[in-house]
Each structure stands twice: as C-alpha cells, then as structure tokens.
C-alpha positions in Angstrom: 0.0 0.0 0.0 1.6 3.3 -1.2 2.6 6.3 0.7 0.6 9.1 -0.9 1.1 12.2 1.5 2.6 13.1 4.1 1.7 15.9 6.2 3.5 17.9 8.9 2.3 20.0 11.5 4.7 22.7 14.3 2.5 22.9 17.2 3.1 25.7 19.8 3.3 25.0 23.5 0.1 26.8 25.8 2.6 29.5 28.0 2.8 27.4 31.3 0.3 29.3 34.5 2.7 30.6 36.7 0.2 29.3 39.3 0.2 26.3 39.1 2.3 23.3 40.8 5.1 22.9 37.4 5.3 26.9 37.5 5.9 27.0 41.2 8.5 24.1 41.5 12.2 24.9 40.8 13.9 22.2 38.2 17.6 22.5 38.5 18.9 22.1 34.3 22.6 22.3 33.3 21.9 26.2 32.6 21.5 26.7 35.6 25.1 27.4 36.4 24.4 30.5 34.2 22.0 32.5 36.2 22.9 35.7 35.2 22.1 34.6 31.7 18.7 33.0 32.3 17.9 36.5 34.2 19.3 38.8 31.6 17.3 36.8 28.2 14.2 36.3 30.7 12.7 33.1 28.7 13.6 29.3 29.9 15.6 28.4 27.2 13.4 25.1 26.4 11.0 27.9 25.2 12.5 28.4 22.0 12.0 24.7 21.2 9.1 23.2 23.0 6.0 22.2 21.5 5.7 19.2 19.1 6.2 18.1 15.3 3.1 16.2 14.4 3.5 13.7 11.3 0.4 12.9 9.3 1.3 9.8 6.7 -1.8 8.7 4.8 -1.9 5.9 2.4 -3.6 5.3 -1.0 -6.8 3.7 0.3 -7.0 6.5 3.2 -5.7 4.9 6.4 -3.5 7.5 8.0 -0.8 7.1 10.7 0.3 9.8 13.6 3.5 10.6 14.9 5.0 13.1 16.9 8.4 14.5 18.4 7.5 14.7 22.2 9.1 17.9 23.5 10.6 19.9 20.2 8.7 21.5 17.5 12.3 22.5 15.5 12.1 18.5 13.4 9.8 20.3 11.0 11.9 21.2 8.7 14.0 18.2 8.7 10.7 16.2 8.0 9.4 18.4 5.4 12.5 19.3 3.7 14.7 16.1 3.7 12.5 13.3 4.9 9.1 13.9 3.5 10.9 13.5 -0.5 11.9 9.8 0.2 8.5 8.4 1.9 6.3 9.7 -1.1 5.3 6.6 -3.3 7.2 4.1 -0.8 5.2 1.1 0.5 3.7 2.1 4.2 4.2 -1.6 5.5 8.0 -1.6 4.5 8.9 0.4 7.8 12.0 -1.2 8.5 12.9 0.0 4.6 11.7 3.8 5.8 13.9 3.7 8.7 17.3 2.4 6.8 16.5 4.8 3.9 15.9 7.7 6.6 18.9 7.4 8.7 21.4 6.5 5.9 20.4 9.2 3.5 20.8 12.1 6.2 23.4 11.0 8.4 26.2 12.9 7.3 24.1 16.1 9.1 21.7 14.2 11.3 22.6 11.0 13.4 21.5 12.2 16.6 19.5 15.2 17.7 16.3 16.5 15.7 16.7 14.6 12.5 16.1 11.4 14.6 13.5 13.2 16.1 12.1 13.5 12.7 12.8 9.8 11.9 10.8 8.7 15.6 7.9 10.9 14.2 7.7 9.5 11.3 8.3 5.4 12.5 5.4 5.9 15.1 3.3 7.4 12.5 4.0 4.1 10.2 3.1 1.6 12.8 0.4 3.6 14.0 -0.7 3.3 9.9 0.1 -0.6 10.0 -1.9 -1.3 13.0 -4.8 0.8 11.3 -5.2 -1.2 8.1 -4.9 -4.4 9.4 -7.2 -4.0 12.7 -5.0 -4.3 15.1 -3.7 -2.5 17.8 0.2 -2.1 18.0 0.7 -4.0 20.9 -0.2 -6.6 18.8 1.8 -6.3 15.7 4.3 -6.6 18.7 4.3 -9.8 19.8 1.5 -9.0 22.5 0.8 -8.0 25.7 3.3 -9.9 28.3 1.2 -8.5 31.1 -2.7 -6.9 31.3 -1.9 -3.9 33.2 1.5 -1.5 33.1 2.9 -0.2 36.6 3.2 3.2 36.5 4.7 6.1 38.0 4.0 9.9 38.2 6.8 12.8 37.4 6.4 16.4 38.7 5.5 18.0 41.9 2.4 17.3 43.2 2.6 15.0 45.2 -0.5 15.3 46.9 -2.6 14.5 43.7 -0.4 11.5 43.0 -0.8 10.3 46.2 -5.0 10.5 45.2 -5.0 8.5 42.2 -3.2 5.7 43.9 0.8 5.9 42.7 2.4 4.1 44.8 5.6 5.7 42.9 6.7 9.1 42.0 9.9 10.7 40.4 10.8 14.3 41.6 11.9 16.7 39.2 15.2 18.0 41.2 15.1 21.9 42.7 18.5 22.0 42.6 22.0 20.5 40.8 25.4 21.2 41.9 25.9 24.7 40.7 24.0 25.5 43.9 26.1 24.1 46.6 25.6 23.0 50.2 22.3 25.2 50.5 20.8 23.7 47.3 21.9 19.8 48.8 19.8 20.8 52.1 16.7 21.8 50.2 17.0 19.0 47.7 17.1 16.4 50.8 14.1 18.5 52.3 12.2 18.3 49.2 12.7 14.3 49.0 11.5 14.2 52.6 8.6 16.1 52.1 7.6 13.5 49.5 8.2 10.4 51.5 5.9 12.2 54.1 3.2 12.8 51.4 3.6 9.1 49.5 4.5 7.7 52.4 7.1 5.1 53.3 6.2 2.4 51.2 6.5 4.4 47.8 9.1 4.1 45.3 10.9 7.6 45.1 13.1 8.3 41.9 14.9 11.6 41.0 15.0 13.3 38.1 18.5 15.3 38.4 18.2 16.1 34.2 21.8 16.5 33.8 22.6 19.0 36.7 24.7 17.2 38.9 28.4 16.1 38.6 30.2 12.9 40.3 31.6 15.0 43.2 28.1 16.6 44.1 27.2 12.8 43.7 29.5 11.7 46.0 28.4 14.0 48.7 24.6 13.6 48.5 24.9 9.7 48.5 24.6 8.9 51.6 21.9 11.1 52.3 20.1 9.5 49.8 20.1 6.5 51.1 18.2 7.3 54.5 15.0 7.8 51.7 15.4 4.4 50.2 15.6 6.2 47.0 14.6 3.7 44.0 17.0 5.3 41.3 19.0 8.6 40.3 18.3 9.3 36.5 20.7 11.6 34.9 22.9 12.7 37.5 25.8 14.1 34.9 25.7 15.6 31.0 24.7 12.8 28.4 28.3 12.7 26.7 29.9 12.5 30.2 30.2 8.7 30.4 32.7 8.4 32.6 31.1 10.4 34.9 28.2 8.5 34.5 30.1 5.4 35.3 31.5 7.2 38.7 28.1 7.9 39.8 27.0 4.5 39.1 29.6 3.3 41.3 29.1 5.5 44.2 25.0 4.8 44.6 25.5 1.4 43.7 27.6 1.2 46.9 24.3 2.9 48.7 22.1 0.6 47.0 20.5 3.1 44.9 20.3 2.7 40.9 21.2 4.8 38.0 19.4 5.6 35.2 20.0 7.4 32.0 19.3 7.5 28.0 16.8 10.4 27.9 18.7 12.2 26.0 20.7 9.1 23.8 20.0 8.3 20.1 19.6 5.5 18.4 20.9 1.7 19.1 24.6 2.4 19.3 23.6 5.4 21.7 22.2 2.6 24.1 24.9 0.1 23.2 27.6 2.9 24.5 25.8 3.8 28.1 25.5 -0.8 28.0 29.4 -1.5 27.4 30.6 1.5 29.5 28.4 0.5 32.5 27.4 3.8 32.8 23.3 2.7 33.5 21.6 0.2 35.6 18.3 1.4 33.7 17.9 2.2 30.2 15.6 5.2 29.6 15.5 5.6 25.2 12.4 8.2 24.6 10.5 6.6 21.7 10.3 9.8 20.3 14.2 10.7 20.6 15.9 7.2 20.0 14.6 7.1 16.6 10.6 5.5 17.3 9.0 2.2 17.7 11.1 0.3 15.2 14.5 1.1 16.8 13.4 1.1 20.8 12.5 -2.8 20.0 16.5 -3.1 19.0 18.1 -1.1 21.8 15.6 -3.4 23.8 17.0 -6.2 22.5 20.7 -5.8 23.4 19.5 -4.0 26.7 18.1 -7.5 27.5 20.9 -9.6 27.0 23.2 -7.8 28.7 20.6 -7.5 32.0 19.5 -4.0 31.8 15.9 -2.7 31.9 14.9 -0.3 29.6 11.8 1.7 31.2 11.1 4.5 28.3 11.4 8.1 29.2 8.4 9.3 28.2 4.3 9.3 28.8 2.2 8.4 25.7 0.6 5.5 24.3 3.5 4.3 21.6 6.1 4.0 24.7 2.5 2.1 26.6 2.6 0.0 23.5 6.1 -0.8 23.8 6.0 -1.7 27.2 2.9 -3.7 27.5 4.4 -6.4 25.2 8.0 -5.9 26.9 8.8 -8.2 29.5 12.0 -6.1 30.0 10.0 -3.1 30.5 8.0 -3.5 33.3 7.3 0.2 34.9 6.4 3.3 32.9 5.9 7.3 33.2 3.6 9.7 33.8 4.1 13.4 33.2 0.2 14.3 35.0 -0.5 18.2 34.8 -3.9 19.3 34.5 -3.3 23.0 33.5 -1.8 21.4 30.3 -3.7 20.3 27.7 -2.7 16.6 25.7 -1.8 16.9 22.2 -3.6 13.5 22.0 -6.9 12.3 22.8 -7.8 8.8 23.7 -5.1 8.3 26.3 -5.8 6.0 28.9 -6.8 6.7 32.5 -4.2 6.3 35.1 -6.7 3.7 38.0 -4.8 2.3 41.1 -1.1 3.7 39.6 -1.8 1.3 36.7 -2.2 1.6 33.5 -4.2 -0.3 31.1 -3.6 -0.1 27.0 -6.6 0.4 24.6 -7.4 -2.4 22.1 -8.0 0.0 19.5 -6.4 -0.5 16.5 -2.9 1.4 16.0 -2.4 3.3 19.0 -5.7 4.3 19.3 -5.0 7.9 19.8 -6.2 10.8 17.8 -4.6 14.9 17.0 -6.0 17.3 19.5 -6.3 19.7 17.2 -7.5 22.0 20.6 -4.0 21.9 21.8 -2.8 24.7 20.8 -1.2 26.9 18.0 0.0 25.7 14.8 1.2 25.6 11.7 1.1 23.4 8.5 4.5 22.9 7.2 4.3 22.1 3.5 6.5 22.9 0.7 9.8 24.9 2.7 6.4 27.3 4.0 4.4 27.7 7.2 0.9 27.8 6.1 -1.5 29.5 8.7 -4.4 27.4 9.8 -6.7 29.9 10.4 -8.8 28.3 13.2 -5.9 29.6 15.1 -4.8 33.2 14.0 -6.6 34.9 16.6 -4.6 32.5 19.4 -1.5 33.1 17.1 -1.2 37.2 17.4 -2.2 37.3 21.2 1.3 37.5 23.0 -0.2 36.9 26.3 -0.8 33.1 25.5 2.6 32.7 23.4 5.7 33.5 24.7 7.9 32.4 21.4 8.4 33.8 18.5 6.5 33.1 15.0 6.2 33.3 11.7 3.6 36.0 9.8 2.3 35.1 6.6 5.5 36.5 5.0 7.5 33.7 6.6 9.1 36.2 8.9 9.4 35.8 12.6 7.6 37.8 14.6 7.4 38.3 18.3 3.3 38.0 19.7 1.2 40.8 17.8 4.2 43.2 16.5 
C-alpha cells in the first residue's frame, strides 16, 4: 500500500500558569550554572523549542498514521525538507525500509539530535498506519501484551494528587543540581523528605537530576540518599559524560541506589555505548528521541541480554505499546499536569497507579487539534491554519516567537 502524502504540523506549546504546581516548582537544568544569563534573556531556554512536530502519513486507500516529536517543534523542517521527499510513493508496511532509507540518507548532518526526532515521528506514525489497516492494535503487531496492566509512575510536583490517584511511585523533578552548593543539597534532601511524608514510606521515590549534577556533588549527597530508600538517580551528569556516568553508578551502587539514563541518547549504538561502559543500571530511550517504535524494539534487545531494563522516558501510548508487550519493561511514566492540555486524545486513564492499553487498532490515539497553535508545514512554508490566527497574534498566550504570513518571525502581535 503506497505512501501518498505526508503531512506535517509545528504545534506551539500553551505559555505554562505561573500558578500552578510545574510553574511553582524549581527544576535544576545544566543552565543553571548560568543564572545571570537565564535573568538577563528572561525566557527558559526550552521555550525556544518546545512544543511538538506532528507527522500525518496517509496511504492510498485513506488509512492514515500519527507521529510526533515529544518535546521539540524544531524537526519540522528536517521532516518536510529532507525526509518527506523519500516516503512519497514508498510502501507504508515496509517500515524497517523507511527507517534504513531515513537514517542512511541524512546522516552525514543528522545522526543524533532533531533529524532522529524527525525519523521517531515518522516510525510511530508508520506503525500507528500498520496497525490501522490491518485491525490491530500495535501491541499486537508486537508480539503481545506480556502482562494486562502496566505499573506506572507519576513525574512532577504534586505529590499530593499522586498520592490520590493511587501511585504508589513518583519521580521528583530535582530543585537543585550542583551549581547551587551545600544550600541547594539541604533543600533538595528537604524536598525528597517532604515526598516520603506525602507518598509515604512504602512508595518508590526516583529523582529526576536532568543532567545537573556532577560525580563529586554525587558523591556528597549519596549517603543522604540512602536514608529515603531512593529507588534510582536518573541523569545525574551531561549525556556525553560517560565516565562520569560510570562514577556515579559506582558511588550509589555502593548505597544501593540505581542509575538511570538515555533520555537524551540516540539510536541503538547510543544505548549500546551507556551498555558496554556501565554507565546505566536502567535504560531510559524516549521513543520519540531514540529514533521510534522500530529502533526502541533493537536497543531493547541488546539492553536485555546484557541485564538492563529499559523503562522509556516518556508518557504516551506508543512508549504504553512498547511496554505492555515488553517483558523487559515493566514500569512506565507519567508526566500528569492538568493545567496542560494533551496533544492526543484517547489516552488512557491512570486507575490504582496502573495503567491499562486500549485495544483499539494502531495506538488508538487521535490529534487534539485544541491543543494549541499551529502551523502546517508544507513545501519549505508555514501555512496559517486559520482556526488559530486569533490565538496566534495574542502575546499573552505565546511566549515564542513566530512566523507571519511572510514567513518572517515575529514576536506576539508586533
């Protein structure tokens, strides 16, 4: 069945309420050794980039397949510009083909970073396609489900609502990394108490240090850790830093506490690197960075057979997919804020700190064309849609800037 379009929408995040539990809590990031510089551009620097690519592939009889980028909007031109060309006219069940043809043609520029972003849109659009024409949901076309229900756990800060809906685990987001010294330590160990209090004793508790500590800071905080019964420490040092990351494995491995990492990896020889090195006790490939679907089930693979669980960064129902018919990946995330819209509907209901996969066919999810701003990328152009020009030109909603209609950036309603 031929590939005969391939649409590509860049989708704007909804400005974060500064009210609300995300906008309140303090998430240390490697920038924030620069201070100075956050205060003097004023804008988090992910602001530039977040939102979402969105992949539309439809075939000749009309089944269509979605896939998406996560966190970045920026893979739009990559997909338009040097991906879209090759899938035109290409059989929609050869996805294995895509993928070679994808990463071989454009790896001179692009073999990590947003042109594999582009290639995960793109492979989760493709199975999501697959699973579509031949009735079946993905889980399926995987091998099927290993277990009925997935474990789950929630990431952010609040606590209190996790607690509600029954997580028994929950990963806190960091306030501080090792740019902010002894103080920062202190309120970092408050901030993990204060959790344990709320979960209570019995929860898992994970931390999410996203790249902002070092193996000295590591080395320092470990013991502390320890008095929490701390489950793991996920990216305690910067992604290309392996033999910090092997350090730090070393030192909380002495306190009984696990390391994970991959977020931020690419690819199977990504993964095979944090394997051979020992920098990981948990794998954590994003579907939608690692290069999609197709290449999470390799990096699972060798992840396996060298003892490592791989539990995908990540909360959305192609990672879901994955897991459910992964008996390597037993345990998967949960990014719950309700001031946030979902860029896809039909996502399952968290019940008990489980969750269970639809059985509708692909991955039963659907655009939320409600989420917010956008653009149709077609032909090297942003195209307005114009259900959204009034949202577009009101700077109080969008803090980045965007194109006009003369392909010019512009910042809000200048």
């Amino acid at each position: 069945m031929k590939i005969t379009n391939v649409e590509v929408y860049k989708f704007f995040s909804p400005k974060r309420k500064t009210d609300d539990a995300w906008g309140k809590w303090p998430i240390a990031k490697p920038l924030s050794l620069y201070e100075d510089f956050m205060k003097e551009k004023d804008f988090d620097i992910l602001d530039l980039v977040a939102g979402a690519c969105v992949v539309k592939i439809t075939a000749e009889d009309g089944t269509y397949g979605l896939g998406y980028t996560g966190l970045y909007r920026e893979s739009a031109s990559f997909l338009e510009e040097c991906l879209k060309p090759h899938l035109m006219g290409m059989d929609a069940f050869e996805i294995e083909y895509a993928w070679d043809i994808m990463y071989k043609s454009c790896c001179a520029y692009g073999r990590t970073g947003l042109l594999i972003h582009a290639v995960s849109a793109i492979d989760m659009a493709l199975w999501d396609l697959y699973g579509k024409a031949v009735g079946q949901p993905v889980y399926q076309l995987l091998g099927g489900k290993v277990r009925d229900k997935i474990k789950a756990y929630a990431t952010g800060p609040d606590f209190k609502l996790y607690k509600s809906l029954g997580y028994k685990a929950a990963k806190i987001p960091m306030p501080y990394g090792a740019m902010h010294g002894k103080e920062g330590m202190k309120k970092n160990i408050e901030a993990i108490a204060g959790v344990k209090e709320i979960m209570g004793d019995d929860a898992e508790i994970m931390l999410d240090c996203w790249m902002s500590w070092d193996t000295d800071y590591t080395v320092r905080i470990a013991k502390e850790l320890e008095k929490y019964n701390v489950r793991w420490v996920e990216e305690p040092t910067m992604p290309d830093d392996y033999d910090g990351y092997k350090r730090c494995k070393e030192i909380l491995n002495g306190h009984g506490i696990l390391v994970a990492g991959g977020e931020h990896e690419f690819t199977r020889w990504g993964a095979r690197k944090l394997i051979d090195l020992k920098c990981v006790d948990i794998l954590q490939c994003d579907v939608c960075y690692a290069g999609g679907i197709s290449e999470l089930r390799k990096i699972n693979a060798y992840a396996e057979a060298n003892g490592v669980k791989l539990i995908p960064h990540s909360h959305n129902l192609p990672t879901y997919h994955f897991s459910i018919s992964s008996k390597n990946s037993p345990f998967a995330e949960t990014l719950l804020d309700p001031n946030v819209p979902r860029l896809f509907t039909g996502e399952p209901q968290i019940e008990n700190g489980f969750i269970d996969v639809p059985d509708r066919p692909g991955f039963g999810y659907e655009l939320n064309m409600d989420y917010g701003a956008f653009y149709k990328y077609e032909d090297g152009k942003y195209l307005y849609d114009y259900k959204f020009r009034t949202n577009l030109k009101d700077a109080s909603l969008w803090n980045v800037g965007i194109p006009n209609e003369t392909n010019t950036y512009v910042k809000g309603n200048e």
